[in-house]
C-alpha positions in Angstrom: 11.0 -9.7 7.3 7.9 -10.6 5.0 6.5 -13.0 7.3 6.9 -11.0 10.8 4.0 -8.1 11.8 4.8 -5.4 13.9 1.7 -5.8 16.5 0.5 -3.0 18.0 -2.3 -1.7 20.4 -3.0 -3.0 23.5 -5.8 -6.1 23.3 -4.1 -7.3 20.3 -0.7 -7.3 21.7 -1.5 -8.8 24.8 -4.2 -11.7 22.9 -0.8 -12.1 20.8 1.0 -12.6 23.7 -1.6 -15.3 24.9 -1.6 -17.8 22.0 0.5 -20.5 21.9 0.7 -20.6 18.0 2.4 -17.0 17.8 6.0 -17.4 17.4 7.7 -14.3 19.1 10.7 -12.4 18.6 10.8 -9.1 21.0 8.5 -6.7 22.7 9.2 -2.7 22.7 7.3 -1.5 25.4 7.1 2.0 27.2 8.0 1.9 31.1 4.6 3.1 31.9 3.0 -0.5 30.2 5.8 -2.5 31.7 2.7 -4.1 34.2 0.4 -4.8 31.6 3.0 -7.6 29.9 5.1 -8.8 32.9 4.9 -12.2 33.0 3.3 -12.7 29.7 6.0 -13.1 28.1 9.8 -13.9 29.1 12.3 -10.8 30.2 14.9 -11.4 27.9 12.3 -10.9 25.1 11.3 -7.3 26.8 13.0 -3.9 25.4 11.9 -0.8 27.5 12.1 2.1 24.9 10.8 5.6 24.5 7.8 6.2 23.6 9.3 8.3 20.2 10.7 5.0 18.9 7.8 3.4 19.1 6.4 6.0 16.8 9.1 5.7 14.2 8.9 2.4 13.5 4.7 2.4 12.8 2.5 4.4 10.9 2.1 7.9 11.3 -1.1 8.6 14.1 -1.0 4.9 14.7 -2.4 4.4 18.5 0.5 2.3 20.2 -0.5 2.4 23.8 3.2 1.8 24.6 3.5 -1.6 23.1 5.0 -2.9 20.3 5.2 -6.7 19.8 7.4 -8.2 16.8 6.2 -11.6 15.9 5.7 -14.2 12.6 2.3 -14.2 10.9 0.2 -17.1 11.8 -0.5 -19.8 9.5 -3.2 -19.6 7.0 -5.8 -22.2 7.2 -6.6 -24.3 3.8 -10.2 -25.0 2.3 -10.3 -28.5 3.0 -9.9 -27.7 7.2 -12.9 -25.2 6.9 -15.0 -28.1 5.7 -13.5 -30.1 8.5 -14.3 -27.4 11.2 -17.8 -27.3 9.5 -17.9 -31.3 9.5 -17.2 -31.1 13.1 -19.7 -29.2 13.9 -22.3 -29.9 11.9 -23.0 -26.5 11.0 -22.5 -23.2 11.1 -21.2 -20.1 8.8 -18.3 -18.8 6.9 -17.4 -15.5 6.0 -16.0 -14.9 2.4 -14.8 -11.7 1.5 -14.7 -10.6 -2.5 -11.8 -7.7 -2.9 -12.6 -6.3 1.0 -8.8 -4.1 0.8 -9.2 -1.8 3.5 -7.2 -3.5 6.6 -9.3 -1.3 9.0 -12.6 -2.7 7.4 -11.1 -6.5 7.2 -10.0 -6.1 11.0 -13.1 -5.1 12.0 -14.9 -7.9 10.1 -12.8 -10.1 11.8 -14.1 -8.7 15.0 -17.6 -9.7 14.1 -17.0 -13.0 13.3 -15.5 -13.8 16.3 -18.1 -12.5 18.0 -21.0 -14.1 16.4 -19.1 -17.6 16.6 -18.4 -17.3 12.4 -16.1 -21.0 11.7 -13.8 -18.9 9.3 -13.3 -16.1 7.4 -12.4 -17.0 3.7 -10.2 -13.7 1.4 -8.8 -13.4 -2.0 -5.0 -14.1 -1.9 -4.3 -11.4 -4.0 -7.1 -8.5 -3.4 -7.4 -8.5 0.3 -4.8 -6.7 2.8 -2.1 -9.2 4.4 -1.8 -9.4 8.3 -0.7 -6.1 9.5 -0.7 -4.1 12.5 -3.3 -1.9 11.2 -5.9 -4.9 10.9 -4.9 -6.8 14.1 -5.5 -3.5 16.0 -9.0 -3.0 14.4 -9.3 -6.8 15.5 -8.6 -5.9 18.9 -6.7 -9.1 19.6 -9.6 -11.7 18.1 -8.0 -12.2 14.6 -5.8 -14.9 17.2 -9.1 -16.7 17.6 -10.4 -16.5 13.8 -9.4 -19.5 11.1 -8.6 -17.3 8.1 -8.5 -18.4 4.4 -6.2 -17.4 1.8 -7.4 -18.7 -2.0 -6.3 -17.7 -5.2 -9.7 -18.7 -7.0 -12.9 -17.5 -4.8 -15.4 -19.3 -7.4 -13.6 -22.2 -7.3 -13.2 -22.0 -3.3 -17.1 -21.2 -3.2 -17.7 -24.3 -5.8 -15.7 -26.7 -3.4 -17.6 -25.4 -0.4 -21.3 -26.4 -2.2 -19.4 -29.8 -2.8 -18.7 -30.4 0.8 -22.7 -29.3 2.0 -22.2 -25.5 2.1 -25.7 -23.0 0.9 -23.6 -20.6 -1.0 -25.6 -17.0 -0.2 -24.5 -13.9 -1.6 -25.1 -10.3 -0.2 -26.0 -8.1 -3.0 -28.8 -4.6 -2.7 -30.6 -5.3 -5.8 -31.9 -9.0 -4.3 -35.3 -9.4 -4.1 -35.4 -11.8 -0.7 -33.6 -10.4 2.9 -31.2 -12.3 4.7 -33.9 -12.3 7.9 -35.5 -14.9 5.3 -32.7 -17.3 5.1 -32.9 -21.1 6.4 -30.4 -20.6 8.9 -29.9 -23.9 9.9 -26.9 -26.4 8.1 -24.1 -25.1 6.8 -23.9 -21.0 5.2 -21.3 -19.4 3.3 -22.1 -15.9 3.3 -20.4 -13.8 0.3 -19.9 -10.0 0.6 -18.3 -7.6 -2.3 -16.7 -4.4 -2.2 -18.5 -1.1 -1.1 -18.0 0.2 -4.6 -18.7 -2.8 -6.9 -20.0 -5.5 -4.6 -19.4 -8.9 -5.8 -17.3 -9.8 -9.2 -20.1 -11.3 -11.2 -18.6 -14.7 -12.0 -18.2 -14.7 -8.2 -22.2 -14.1 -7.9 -22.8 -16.5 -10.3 -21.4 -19.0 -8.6 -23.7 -18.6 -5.5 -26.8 -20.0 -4.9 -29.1 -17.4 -4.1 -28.8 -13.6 -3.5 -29.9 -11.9 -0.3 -30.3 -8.0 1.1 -30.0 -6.1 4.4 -33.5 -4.8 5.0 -32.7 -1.1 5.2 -34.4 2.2 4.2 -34.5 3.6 0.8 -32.6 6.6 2.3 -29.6 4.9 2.4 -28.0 3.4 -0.2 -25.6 0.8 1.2 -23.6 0.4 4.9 -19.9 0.4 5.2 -19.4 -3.1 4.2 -17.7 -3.8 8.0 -21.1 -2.3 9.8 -23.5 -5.0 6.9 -20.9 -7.9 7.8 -21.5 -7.3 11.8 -25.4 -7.3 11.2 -25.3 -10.3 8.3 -23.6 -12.5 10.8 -25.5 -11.5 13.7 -29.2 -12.6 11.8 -27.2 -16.2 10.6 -26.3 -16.3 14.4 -29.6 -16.7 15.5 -30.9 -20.0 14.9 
């Protein structure tokens, strides 16, 4: 089904199996992880299975922990109810990601914005990797608690968010400031490219200013999930 996920991985099965807004059709699950979900969701739902069919139906080396959870893919949030969430606030940050395919990377992303209180995560409809179990398990269960974006234009998307009061900063090695510098207060959208060609430049012209990472000259650039986790961590910290 093109809008079910298989779910998989402990902390994101059992934060699936916590949200209200996840619609779910069955759980395979081991006899040794029986516990773990009992009670979290009804019996009927529950199919104790070998461990070996659990491996067949997921990627090879995938790291189950027993469960298996087969649910529909939560809603994507438009534009217009960031700027609401950002309205209701008052401020606060959004993530956008330029062609960011790696579902491991994107997962862990995800992970960092939940953690550092990011209001969404904005993607490219088209060059960014779908909800899968491979990026819910990097999410370790917090893509449940994340408002994420899908566009079709990230210019236009970043042009709409200046409209509604958003600083449009983009994360590119070659700036001249550091995002330490920023004005973190008000409302950021922080825009982060690819590892191999960072931003698209009609994406970079669109942005208000360009920011860097302070780090050594040794080192070229940081896996793009490791500069996301210390970009939203400074903007945190108001």
């Amino acid at each position: 089904m093109k809008n079910q996920v298989i779910i998989y991985g402990k902390h994101a099965v059992l934060a699936a199996l916590a949200n209200p807004e996840r619609q779910i059709s069955k759980l395979m699950c081991i006899r040794e992880s029986l516990s773990e979900v009992k009670g979290k969701i009804a019996d009927s739902k529950i199919v104790v299975v070998d461990r070996k069919e659990i491996d067949k139906l997921l990627p090879r080396e995938a790291v189950h922990q027993g469960l298996a959870l087969f649910a529909d893919k939560l809603r994507g949030y438009a534009i217009e109810e960031v700027c609401a969430l950002a309205d209701e606030e008052g401020s606060g940050c959004v993530l956008i990601l330029d062609q960011v395919t790696d579902p491991q990377n994107v997962g862990a992303i995800v992970r960092s914005c939940t953690a550092f209180g990011a209001l969404a995560l904005i993607v490219q409809d088209k060059n960014s990797p779908e909800e899968s179990g491979a990026l819910l398990k990097a999410a370790a269960g917090t893509y449940e608690f994340l408002p994420v974006c899908r566009v079709t234009n990230l210019s236009r998307t970043i042009d709409q968010l200046k409209r509604a009061g958003f600083w449009a900063i983009g994360m590119d090695g070659s700036a001249k400031s550091t995002v330490d510098k920023l004005d973190k207060n008000g409302k950021l959208a922080i825009v982060m490219g690819s590892e191999g060609s960072g931003m698209r430049r009609l994406v970079e012209e669109t942005c208000d200013m360009t920011v860097k990472l302070p780090i050594s000259q040794r080192v070229e650039s940081l896996n793009v999930s490791t500069a996301a986790a210390i970009v939203l961590y400074e903007v945190s910290k108001k």
